[in-house]
N, CA, C and O atoms as CSV, one atom per row, in Angstrom:
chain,resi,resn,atom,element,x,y,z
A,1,UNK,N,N,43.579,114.941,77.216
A,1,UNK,CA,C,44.395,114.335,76.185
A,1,UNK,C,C,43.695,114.433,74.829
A,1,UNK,O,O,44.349,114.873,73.883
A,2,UNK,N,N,42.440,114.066,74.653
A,2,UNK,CA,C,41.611,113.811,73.696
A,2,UNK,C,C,41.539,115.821,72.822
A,2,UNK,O,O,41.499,116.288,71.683
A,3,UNK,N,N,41.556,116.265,74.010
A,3,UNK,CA,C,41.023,118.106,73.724
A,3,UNK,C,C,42.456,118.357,73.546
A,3,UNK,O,O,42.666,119.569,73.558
A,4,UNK,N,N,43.672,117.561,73.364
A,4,UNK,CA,C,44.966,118.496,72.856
A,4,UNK,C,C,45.159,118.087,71.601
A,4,UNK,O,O,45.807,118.741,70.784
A,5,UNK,N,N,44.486,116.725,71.305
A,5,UNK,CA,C,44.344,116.543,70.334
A,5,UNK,C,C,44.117,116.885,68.799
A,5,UNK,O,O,44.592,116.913,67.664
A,6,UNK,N,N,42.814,117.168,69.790
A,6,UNK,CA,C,41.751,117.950,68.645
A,6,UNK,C,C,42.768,119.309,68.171
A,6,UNK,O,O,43.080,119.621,67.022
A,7,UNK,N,N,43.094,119.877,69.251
A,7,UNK,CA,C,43.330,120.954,69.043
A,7,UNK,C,C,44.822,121.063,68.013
A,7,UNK,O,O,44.975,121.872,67.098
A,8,UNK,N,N,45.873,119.958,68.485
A,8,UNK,CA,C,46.728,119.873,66.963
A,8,UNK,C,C,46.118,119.673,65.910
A,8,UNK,O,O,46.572,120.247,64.920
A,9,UNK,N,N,45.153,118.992,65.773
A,9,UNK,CA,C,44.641,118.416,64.225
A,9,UNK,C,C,43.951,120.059,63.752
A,9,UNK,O,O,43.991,120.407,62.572
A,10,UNK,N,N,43.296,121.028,64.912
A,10,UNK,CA,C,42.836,122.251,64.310
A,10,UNK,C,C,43.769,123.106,63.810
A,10,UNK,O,O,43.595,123.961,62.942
A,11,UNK,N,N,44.837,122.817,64.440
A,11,UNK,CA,C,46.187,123.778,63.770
A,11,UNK,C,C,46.990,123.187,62.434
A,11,UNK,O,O,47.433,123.839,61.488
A,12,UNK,N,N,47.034,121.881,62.633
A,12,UNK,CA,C,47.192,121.354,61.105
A,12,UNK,C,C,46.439,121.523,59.989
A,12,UNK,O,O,46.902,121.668,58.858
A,13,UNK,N,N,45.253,121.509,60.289
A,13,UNK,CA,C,44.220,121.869,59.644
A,13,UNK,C,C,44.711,123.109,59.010
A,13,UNK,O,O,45.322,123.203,57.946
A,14,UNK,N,N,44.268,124.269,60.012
A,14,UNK,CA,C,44.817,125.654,59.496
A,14,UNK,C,C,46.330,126.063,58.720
A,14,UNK,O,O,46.553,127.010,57.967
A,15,UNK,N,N,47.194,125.065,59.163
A,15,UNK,CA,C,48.657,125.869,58.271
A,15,UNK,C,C,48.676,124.517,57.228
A,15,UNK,O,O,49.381,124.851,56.275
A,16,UNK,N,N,48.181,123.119,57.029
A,16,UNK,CA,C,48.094,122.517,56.200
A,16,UNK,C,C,46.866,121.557,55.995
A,16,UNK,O,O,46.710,120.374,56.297
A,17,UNK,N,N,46.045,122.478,55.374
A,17,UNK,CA,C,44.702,121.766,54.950
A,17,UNK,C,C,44.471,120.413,54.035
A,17,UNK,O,O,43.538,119.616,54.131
A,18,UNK,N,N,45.902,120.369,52.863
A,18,UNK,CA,C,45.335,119.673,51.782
A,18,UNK,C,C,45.618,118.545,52.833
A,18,UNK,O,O,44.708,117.839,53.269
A,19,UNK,N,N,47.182,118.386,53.293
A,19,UNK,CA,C,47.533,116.899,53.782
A,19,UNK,C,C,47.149,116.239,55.235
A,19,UNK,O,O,47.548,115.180,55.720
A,20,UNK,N,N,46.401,117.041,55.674
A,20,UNK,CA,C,45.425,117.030,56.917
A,20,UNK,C,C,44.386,116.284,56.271
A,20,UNK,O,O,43.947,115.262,56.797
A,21,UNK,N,N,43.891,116.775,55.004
A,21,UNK,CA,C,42.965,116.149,54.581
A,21,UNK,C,C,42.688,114.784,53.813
A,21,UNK,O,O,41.618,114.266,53.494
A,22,UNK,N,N,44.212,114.304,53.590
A,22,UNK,CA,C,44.849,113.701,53.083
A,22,UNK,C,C,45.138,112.593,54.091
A,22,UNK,O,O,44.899,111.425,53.784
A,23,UNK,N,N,45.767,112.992,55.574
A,23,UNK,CA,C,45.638,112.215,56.376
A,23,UNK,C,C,44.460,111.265,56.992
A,23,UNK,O,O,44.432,110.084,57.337
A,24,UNK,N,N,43.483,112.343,56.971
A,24,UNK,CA,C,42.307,112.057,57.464
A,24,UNK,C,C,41.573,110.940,56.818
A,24,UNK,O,O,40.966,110.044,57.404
A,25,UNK,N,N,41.741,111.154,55.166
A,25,UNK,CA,C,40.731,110.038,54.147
A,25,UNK,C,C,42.108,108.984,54.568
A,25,UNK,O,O,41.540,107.920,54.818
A,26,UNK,N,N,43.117,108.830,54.702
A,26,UNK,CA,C,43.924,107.222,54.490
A,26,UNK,C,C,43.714,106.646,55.564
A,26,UNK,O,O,43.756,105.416,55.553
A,27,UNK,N,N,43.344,107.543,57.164
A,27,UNK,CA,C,42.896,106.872,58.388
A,27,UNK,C,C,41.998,106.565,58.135
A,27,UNK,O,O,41.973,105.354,57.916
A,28,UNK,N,N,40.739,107.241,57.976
A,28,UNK,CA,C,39.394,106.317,57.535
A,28,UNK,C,C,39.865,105.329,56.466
A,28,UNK,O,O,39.441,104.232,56.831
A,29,UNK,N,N,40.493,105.204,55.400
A,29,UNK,CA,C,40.785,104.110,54.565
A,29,UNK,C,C,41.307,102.787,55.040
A,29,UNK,O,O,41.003,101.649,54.680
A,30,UNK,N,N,42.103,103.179,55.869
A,30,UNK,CA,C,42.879,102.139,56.270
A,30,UNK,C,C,42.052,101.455,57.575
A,30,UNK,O,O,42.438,100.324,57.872
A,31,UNK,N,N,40.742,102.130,58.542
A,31,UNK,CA,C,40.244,101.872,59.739
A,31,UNK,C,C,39.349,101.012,58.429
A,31,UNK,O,O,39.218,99.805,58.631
A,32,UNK,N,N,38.916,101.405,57.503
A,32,UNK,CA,C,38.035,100.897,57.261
A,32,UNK,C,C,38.350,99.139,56.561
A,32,UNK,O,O,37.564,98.227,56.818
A,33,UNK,N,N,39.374,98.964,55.845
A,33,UNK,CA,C,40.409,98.237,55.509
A,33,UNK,C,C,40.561,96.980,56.531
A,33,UNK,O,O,40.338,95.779,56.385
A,34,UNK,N,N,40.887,97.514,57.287
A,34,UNK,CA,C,41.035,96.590,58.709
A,34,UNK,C,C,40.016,95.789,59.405
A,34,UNK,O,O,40.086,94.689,59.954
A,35,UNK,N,N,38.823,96.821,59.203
A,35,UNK,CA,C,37.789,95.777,60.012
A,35,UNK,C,C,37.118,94.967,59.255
A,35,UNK,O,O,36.259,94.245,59.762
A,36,UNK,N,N,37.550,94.914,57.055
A,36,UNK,CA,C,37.045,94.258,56.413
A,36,UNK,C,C,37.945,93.065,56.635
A,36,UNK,O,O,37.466,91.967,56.917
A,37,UNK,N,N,39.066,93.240,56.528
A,37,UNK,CA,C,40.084,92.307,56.902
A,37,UNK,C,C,39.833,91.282,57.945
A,37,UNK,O,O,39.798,90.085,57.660
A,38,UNK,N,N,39.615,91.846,59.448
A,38,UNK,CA,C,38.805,91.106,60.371
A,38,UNK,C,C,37.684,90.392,60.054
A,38,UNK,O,O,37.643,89.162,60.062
A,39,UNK,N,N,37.043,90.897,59.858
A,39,UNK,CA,C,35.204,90.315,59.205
A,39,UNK,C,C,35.798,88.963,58.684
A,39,UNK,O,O,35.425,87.864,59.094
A,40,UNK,N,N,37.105,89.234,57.399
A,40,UNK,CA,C,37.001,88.105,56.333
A,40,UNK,C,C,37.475,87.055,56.901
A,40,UNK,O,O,37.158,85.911,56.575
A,41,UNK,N,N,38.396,87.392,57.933
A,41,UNK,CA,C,39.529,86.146,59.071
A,41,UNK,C,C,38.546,85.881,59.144
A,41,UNK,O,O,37.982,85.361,58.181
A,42,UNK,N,N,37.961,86.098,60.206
A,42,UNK,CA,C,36.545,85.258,61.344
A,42,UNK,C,C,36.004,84.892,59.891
A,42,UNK,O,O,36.982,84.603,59.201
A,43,UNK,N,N,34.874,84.797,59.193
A,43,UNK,CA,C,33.960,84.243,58.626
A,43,UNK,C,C,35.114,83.016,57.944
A,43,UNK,O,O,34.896,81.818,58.119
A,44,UNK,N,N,35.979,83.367,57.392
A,44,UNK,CA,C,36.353,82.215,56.246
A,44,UNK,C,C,37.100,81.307,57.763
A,44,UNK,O,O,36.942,80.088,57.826
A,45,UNK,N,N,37.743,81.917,58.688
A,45,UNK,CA,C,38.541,80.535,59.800
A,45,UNK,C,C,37.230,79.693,60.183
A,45,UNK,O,O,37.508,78.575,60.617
A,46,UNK,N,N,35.843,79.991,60.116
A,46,UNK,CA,C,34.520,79.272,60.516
A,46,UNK,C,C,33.761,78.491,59.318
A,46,UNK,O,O,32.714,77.874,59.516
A,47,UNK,N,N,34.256,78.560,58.328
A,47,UNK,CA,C,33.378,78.330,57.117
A,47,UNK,C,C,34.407,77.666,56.144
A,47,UNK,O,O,34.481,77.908,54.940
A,48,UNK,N,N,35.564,76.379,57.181
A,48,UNK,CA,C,36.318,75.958,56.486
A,48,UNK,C,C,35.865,74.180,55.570
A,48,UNK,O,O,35.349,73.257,56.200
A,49,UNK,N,N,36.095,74.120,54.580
A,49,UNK,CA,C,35.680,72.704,54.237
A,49,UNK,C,C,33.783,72.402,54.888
A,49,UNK,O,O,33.595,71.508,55.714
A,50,UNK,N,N,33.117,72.882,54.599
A,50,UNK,CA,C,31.559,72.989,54.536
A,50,UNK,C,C,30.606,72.044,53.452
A,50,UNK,O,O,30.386,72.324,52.274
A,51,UNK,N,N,30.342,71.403,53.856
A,51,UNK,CA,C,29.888,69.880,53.093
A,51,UNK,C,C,28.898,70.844,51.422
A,51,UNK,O,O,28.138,71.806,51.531
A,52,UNK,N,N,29.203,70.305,50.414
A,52,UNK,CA,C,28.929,71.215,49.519
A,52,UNK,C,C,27.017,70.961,49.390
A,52,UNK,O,O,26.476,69.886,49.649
A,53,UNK,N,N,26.317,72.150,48.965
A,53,UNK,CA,C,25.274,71.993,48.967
A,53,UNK,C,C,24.857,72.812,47.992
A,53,UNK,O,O,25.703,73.673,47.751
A,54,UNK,N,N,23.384,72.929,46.990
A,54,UNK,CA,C,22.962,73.135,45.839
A,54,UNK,C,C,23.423,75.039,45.807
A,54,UNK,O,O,23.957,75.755,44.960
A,55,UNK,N,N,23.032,75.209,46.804
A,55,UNK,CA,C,22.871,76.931,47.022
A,55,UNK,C,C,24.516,77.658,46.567
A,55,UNK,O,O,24.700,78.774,46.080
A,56,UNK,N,N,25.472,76.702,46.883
A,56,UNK,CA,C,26.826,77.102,47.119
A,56,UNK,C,C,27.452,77.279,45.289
A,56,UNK,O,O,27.369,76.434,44.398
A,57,UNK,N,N,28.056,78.684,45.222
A,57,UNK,CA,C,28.717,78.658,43.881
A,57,UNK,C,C,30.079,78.144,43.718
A,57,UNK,O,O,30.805,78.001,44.702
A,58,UNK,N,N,30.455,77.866,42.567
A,58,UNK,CA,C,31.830,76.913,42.689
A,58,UNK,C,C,32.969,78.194,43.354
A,58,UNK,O,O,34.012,77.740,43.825
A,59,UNK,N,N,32.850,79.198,43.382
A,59,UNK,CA,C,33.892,79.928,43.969
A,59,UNK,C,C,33.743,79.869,45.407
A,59,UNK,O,O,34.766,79.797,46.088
A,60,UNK,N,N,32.475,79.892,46.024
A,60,UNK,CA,C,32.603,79.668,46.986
A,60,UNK,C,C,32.827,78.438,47.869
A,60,UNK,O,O,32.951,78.612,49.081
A,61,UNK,N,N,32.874,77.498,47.472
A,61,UNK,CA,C,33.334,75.734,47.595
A,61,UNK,C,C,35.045,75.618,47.305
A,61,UNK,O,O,35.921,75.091,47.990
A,62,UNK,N,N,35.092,76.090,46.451
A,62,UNK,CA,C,36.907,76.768,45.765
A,62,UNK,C,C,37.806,77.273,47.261
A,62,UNK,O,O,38.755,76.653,47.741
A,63,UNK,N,N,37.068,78.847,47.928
A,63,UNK,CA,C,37.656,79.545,48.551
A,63,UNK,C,C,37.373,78.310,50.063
A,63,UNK,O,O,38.394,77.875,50.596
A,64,UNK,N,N,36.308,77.959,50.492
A,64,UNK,CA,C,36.059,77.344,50.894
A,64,UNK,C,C,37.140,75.599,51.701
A,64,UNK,O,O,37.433,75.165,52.815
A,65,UNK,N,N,37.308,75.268,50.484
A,65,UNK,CA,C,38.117,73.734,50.502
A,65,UNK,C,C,39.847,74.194,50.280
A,65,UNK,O,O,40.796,73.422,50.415
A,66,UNK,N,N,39.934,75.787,49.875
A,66,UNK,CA,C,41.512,76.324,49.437
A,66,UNK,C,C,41.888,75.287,48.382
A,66,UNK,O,O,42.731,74.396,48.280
A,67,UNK,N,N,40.465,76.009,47.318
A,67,UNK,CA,C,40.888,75.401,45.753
A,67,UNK,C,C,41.129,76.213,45.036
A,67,UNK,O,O,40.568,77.132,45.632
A,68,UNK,N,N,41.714,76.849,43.805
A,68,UNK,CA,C,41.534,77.643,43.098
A,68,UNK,C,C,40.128,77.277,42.148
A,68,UNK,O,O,39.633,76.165,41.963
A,69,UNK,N,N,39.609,78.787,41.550
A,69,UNK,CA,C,38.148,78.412,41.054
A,69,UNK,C,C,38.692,77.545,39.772
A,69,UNK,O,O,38.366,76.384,39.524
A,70,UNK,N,N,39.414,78.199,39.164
A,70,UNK,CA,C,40.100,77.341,37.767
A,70,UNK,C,C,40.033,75.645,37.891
A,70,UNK,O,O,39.544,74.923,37.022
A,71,UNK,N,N,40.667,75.144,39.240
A,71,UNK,CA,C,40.022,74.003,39.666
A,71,UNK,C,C,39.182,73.485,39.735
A,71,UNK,O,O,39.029,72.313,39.391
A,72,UNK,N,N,38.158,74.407,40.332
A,72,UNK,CA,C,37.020,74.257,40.512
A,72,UNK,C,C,36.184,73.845,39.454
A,72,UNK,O,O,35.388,72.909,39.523
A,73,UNK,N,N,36.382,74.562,38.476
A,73,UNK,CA,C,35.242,74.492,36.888
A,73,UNK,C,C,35.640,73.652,36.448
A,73,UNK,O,O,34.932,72.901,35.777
A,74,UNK,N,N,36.872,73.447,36.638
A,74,UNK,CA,C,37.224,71.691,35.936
A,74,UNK,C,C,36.838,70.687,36.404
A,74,UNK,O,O,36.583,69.765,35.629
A,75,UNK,N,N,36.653,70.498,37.872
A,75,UNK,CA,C,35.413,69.674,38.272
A,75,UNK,C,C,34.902,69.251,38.310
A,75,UNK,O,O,34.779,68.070,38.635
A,76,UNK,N,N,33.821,70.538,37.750
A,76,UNK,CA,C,32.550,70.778,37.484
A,76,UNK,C,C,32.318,70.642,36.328
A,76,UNK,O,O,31.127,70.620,36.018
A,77,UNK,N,N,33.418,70.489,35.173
A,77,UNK,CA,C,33.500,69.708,33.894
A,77,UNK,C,C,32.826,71.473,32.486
A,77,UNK,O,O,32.273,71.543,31.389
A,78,UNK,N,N,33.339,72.418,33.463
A,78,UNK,CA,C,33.079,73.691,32.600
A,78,UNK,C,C,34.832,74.116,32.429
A,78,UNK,O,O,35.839,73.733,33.024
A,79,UNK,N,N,34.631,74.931,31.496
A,79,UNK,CA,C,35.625,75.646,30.683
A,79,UNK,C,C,36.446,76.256,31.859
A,79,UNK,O,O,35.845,76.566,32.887
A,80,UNK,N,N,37.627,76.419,31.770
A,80,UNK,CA,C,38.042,77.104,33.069
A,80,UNK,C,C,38.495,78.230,32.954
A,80,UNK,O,O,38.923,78.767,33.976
A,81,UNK,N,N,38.539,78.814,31.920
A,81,UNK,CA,C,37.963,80.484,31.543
A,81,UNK,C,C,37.098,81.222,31.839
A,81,UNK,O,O,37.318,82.375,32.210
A,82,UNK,N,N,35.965,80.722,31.739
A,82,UNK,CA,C,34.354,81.333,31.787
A,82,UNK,C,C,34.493,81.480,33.085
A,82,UNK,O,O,34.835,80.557,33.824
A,83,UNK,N,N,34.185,82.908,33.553
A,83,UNK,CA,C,33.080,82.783,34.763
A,83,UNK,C,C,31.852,82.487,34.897
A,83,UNK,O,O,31.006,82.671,34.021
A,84,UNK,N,N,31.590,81.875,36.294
A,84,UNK,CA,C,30.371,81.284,35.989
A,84,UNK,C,C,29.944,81.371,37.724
A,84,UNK,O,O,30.348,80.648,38.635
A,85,UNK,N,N,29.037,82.466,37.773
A,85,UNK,CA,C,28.613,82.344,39.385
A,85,UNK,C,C,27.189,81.818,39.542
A,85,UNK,O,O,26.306,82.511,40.047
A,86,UNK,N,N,26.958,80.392,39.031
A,86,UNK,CA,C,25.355,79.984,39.570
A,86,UNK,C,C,26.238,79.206,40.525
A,86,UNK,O,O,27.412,78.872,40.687
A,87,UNK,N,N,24.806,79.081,41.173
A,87,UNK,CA,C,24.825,77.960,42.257
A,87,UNK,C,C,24.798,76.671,41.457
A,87,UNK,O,O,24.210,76.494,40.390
A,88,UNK,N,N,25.644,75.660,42.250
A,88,UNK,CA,C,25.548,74.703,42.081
A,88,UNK,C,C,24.777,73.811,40.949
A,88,UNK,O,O,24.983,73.485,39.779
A,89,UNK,N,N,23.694,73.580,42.026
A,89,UNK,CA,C,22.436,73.233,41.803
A,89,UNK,C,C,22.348,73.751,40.334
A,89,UNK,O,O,22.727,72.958,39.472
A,90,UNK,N,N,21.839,75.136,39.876
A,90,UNK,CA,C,21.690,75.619,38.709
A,90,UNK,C,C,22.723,75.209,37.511
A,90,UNK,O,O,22.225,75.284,36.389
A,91,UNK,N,N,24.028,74.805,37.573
A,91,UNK,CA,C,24.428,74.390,37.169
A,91,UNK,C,C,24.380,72.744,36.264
A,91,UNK,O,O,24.246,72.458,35.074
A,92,UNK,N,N,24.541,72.027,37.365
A,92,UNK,CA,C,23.480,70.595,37.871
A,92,UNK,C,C,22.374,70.490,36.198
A,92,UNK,O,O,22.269,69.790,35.191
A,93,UNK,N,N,21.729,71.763,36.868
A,93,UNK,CA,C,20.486,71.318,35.858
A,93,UNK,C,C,20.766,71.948,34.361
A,93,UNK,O,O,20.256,71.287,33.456
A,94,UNK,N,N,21.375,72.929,34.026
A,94,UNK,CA,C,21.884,73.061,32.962
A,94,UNK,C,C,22.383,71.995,32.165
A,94,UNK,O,O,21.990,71.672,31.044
A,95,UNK,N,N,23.411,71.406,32.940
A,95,UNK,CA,C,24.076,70.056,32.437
A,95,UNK,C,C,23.067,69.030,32.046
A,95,UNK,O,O,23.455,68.277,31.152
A,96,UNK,N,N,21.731,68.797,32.552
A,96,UNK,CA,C,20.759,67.811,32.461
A,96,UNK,C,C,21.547,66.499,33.923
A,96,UNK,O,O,21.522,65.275,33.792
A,97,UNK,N,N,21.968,67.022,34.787
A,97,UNK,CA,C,22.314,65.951,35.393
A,97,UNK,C,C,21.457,66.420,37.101
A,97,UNK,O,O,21.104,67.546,37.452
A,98,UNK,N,N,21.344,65.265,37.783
A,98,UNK,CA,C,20.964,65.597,39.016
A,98,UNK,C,C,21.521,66.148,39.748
A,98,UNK,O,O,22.712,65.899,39.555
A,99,UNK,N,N,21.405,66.775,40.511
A,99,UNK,CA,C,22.374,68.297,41.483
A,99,UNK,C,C,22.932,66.948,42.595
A,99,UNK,O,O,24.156,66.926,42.727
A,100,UNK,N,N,22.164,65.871,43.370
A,100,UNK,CA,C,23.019,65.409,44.344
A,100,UNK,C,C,24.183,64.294,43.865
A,100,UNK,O,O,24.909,63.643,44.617
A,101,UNK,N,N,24.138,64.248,41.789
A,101,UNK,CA,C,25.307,63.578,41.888
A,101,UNK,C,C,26.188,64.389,41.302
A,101,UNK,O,O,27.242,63.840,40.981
A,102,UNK,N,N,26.114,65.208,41.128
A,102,UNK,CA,C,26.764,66.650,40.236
A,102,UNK,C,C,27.496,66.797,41.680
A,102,UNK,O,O,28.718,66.657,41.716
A,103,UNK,N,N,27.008,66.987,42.486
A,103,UNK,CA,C,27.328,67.674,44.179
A,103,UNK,C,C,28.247,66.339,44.912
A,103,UNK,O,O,28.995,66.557,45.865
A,104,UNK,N,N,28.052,64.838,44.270
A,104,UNK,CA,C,28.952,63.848,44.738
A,104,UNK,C,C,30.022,64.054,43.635
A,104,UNK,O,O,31.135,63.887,44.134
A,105,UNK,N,N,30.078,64.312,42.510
A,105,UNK,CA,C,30.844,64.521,41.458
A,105,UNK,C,C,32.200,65.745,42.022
A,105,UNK,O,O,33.420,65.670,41.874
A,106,UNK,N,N,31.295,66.876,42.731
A,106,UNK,CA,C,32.119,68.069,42.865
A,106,UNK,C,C,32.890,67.563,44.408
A,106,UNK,O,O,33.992,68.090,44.560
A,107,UNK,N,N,32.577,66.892,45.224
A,107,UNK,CA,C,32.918,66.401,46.371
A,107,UNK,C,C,34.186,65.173,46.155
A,107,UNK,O,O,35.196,65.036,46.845
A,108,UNK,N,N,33.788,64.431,45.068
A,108,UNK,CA,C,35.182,63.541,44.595
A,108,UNK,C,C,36.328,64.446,43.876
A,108,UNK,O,O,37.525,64.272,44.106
A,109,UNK,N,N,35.976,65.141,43.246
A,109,UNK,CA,C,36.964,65.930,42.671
A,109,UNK,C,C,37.848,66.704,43.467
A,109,UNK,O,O,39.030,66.722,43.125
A,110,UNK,N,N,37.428,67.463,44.646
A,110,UNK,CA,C,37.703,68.035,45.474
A,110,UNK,C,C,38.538,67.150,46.450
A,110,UNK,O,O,39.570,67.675,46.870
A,111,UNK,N,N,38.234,65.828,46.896
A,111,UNK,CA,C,39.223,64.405,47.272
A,111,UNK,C,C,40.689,64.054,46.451
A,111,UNK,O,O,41.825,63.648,46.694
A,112,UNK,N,N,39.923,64.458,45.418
A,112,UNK,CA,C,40.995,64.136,44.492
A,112,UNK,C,C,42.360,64.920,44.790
A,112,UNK,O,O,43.437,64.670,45.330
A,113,UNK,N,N,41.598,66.251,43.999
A,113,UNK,CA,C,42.472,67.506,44.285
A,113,UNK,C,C,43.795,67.424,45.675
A,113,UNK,O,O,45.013,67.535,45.818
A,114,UNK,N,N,42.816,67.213,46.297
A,114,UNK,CA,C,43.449,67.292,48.164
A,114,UNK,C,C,44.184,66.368,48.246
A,114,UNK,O,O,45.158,66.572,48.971
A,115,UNK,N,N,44.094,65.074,47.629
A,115,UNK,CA,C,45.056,63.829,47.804
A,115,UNK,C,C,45.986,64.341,46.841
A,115,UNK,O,O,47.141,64.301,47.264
A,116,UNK,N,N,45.873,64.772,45.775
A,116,UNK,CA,C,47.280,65.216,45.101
A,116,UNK,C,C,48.332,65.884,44.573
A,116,UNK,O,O,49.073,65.803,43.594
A,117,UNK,N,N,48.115,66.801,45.842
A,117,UNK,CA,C,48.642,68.052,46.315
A,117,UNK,C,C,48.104,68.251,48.308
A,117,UNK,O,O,47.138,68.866,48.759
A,118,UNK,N,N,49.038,67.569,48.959
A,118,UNK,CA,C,48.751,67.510,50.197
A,118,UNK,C,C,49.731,68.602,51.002
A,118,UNK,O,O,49.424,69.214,52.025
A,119,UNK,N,N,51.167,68.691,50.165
A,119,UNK,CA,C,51.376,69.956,50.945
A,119,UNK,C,C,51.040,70.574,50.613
A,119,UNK,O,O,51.092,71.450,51.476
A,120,UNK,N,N,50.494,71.026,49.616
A,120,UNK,CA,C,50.363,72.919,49.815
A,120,UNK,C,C,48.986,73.545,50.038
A,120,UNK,O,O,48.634,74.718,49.918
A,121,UNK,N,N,48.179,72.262,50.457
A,121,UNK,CA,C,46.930,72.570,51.484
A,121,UNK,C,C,47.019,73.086,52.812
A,121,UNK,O,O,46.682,74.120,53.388
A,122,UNK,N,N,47.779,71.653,53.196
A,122,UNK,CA,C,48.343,71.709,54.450
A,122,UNK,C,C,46.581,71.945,55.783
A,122,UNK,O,O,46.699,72.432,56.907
A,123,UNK,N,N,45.239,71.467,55.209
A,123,UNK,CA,C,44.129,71.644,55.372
A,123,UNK,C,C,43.691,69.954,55.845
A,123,UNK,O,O,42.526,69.673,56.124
């Protein structure tokens, strides 16, 4: 089965090279597509609502709790334009404030959020 295979794809090959070749990169595109897809299910269905900690950037606490980051920086009491990928923590200290009440700060907000908008968490 495998060797009749081959052997159409050698004849496609030969009377149509470009779209053989054409076929070939969108199967690898799309195999490859798929198992990023997988990867992202599994990690984010395991890494839902994760108690926030200094290391964690507000996007990832955002994707995390199913906040938008725009949410997020508001929060966190930053502009909600700016990107801004420090951790936490680094943040924290920018502000001049302590990271574990900056981190109770980002944890009420996030309560907040969730209490007032409960359907469309649905979390």
């Amino acid at each position: 089965m495998l060797k009749g295979f081959a052997n159409r794809m050698v004849a496609a090959w030969k009377n149509h090279p470009l779209i053989t070749t054409a076929f070939i990169v969108m199967a690898v595109v799309t195999l490859f597509l798929a198992v990023r897809l997988t990867f992202s299910v599994a990690y984010w269905s395991t890494h839902r609502n994760l108690p926030v900690e200094a290391w964690m950037p507000l996007g990832y606490i955002g994707r995390s709790y199913g906040i938008p980051v725009e949410e997020m920086r508001k929060i966190a009491g930053l502009p909600p334009a700016v990107r801004d990928r420090r951790p936490v923590g680094e943040i924290a200290a920018s502000h001049g404030e302590d990271k574990e009440q900056f981190i109770t700060r980002i944890e009420d907000g996030i309560a907040r959020f969730k209490t007032a908008r409960p359907l469309e968490n649905g979390r």
